[in-house]
Structures are given as C-alpha cells and as structure tokens.
Biotite code that builds the C-alpha atoms (Angstrom):
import biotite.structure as struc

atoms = struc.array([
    struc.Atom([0.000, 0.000, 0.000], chain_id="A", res_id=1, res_name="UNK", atom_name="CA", element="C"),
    struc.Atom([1.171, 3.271, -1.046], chain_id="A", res_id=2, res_name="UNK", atom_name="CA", element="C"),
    struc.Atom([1.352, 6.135, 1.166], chain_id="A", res_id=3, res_name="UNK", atom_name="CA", element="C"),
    struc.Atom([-1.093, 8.244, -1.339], chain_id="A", res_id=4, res_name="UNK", atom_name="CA", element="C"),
    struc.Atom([-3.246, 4.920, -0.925], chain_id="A", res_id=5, res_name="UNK", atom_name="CA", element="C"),
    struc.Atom([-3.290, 5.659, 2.774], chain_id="A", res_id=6, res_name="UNK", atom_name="CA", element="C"),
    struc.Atom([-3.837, 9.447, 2.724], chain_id="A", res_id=7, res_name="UNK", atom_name="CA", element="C"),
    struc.Atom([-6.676, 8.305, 0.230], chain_id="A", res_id=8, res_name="UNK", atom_name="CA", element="C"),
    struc.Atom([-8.042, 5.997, 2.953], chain_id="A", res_id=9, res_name="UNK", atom_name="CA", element="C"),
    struc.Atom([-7.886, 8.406, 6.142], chain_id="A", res_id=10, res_name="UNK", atom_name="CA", element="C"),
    struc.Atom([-9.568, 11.146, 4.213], chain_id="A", res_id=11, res_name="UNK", atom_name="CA", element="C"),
    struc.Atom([-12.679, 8.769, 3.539], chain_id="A", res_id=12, res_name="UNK", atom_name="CA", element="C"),
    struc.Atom([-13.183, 7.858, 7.560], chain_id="A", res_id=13, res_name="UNK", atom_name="CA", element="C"),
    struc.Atom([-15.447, 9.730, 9.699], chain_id="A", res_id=14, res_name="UNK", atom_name="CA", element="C"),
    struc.Atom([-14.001, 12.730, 12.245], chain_id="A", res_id=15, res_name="UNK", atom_name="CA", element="C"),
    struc.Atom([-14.046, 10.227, 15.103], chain_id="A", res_id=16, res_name="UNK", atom_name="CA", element="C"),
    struc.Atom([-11.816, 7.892, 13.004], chain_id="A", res_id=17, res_name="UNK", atom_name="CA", element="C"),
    struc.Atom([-9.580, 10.172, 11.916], chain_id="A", res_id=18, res_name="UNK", atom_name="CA", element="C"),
    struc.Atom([-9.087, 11.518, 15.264], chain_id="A", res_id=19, res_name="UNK", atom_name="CA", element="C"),
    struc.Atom([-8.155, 7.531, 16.888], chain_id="A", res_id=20, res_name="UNK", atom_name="CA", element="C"),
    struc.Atom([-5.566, 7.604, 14.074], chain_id="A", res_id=21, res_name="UNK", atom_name="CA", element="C"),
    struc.Atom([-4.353, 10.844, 14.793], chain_id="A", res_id=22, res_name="UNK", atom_name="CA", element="C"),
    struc.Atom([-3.784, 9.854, 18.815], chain_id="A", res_id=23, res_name="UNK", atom_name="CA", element="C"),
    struc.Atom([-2.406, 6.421, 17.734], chain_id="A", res_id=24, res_name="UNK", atom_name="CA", element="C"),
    struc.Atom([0.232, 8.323, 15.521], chain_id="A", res_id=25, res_name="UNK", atom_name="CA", element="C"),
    struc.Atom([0.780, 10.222, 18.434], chain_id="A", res_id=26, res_name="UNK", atom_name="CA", element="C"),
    struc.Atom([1.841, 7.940, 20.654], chain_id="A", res_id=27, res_name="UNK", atom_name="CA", element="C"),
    struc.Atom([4.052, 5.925, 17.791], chain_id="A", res_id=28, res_name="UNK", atom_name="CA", element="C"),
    struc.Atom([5.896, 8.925, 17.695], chain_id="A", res_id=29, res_name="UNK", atom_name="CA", element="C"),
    struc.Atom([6.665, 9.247, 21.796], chain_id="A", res_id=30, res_name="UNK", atom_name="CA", element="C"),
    struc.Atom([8.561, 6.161, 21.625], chain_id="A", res_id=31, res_name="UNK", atom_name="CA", element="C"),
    struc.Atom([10.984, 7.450, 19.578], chain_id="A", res_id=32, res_name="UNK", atom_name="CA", element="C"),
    struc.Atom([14.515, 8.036, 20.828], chain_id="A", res_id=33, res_name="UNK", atom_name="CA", element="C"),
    struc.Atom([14.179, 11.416, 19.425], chain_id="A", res_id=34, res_name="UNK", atom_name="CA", element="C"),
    struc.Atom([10.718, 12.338, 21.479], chain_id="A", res_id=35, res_name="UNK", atom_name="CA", element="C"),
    struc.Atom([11.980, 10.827, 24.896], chain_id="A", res_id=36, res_name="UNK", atom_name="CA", element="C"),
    struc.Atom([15.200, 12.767, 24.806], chain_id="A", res_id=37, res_name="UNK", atom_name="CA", element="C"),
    struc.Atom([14.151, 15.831, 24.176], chain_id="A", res_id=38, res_name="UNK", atom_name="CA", element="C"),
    struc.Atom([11.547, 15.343, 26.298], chain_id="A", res_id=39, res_name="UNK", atom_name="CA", element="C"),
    struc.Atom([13.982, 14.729, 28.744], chain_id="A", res_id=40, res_name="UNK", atom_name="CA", element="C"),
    struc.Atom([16.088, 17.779, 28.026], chain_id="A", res_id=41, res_name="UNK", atom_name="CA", element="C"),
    struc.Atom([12.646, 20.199, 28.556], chain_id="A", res_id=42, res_name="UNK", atom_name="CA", element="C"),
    struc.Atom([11.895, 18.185, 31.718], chain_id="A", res_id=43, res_name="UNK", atom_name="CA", element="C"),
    struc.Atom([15.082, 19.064, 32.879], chain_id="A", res_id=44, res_name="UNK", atom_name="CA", element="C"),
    struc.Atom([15.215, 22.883, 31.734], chain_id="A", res_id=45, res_name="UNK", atom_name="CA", element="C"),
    struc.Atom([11.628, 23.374, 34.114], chain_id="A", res_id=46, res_name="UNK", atom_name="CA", element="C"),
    struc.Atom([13.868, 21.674, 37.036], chain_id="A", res_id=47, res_name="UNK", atom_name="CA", element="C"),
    struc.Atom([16.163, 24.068, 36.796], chain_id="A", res_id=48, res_name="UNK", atom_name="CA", element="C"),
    struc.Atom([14.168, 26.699, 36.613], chain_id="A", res_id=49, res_name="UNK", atom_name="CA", element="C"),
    struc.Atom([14.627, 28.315, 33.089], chain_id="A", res_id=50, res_name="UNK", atom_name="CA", element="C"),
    struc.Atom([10.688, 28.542, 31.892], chain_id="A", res_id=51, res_name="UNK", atom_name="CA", element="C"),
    struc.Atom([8.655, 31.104, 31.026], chain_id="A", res_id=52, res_name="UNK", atom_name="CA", element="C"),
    struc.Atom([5.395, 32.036, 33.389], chain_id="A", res_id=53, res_name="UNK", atom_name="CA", element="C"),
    struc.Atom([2.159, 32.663, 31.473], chain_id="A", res_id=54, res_name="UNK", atom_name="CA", element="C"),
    struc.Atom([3.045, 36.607, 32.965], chain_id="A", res_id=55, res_name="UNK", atom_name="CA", element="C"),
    struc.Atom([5.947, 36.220, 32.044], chain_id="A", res_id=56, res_name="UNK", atom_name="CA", element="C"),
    struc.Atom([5.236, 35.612, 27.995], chain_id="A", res_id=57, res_name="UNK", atom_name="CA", element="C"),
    struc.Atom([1.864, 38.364, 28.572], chain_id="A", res_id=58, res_name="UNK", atom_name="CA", element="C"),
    struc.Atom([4.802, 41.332, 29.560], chain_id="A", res_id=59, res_name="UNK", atom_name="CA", element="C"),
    struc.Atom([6.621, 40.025, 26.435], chain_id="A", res_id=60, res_name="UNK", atom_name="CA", element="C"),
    struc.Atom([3.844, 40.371, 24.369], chain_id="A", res_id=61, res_name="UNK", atom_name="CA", element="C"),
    struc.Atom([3.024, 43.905, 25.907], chain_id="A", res_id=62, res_name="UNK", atom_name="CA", element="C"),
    struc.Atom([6.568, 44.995, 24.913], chain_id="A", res_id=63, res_name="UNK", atom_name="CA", element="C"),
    struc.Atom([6.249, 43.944, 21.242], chain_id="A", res_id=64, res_name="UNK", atom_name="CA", element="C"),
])
C-alpha cells in the first residue's frame, strides 16, 4: 500500500476515526529516541528553573 493509498483511505473515515488515528500516531511517535530525549532535556530545563510564566510571555507580548 502506497502512502497516497493511505492518505486516500484516512480522508474517507469519519471525524471520530480520523481523530483515533491521529492519537495512535501520536503515541508511535513518543517512543521514539528522538521524542523521549528531548523530552527529557525540557523536563530538565523546568527543574532548573529556566521557563517562562504565562506573565511572564503576557509582559513580552506587551513589549512587542
């Protein structure tokens, strides 16, 4: 099956369907090496205290 044949196929199921796809896509893609490590990495930024606060980003947005 081509991937054309599958975009053909998803476009054809109902919104409900196409959303269980979407969320099974989803979590293929968190088991990735890729996903979990820079998961990790923003998991470790927020320990360390380098985030933004939602007031923070508003005064940001102010200064624009």
């Amino acid at each position: 099956m081509s991937v054309l044949e599958i975009k053909q196929g998803l476009s054809r199921l109902s919104a409900r369907q196409q959303r269980e796809v979407q969320l099974y896509l989803h979590q293929l893609k968190r088991r990735t090496p890729a996903w979990r490590k820079s998961a990790a990495k923003r998991l470790d930024e927020v320990r360390a205290g380098r985030f933004s606060t939602l007031k923070d980003l508003e005064a940001r947005l102010h200064r624009a």
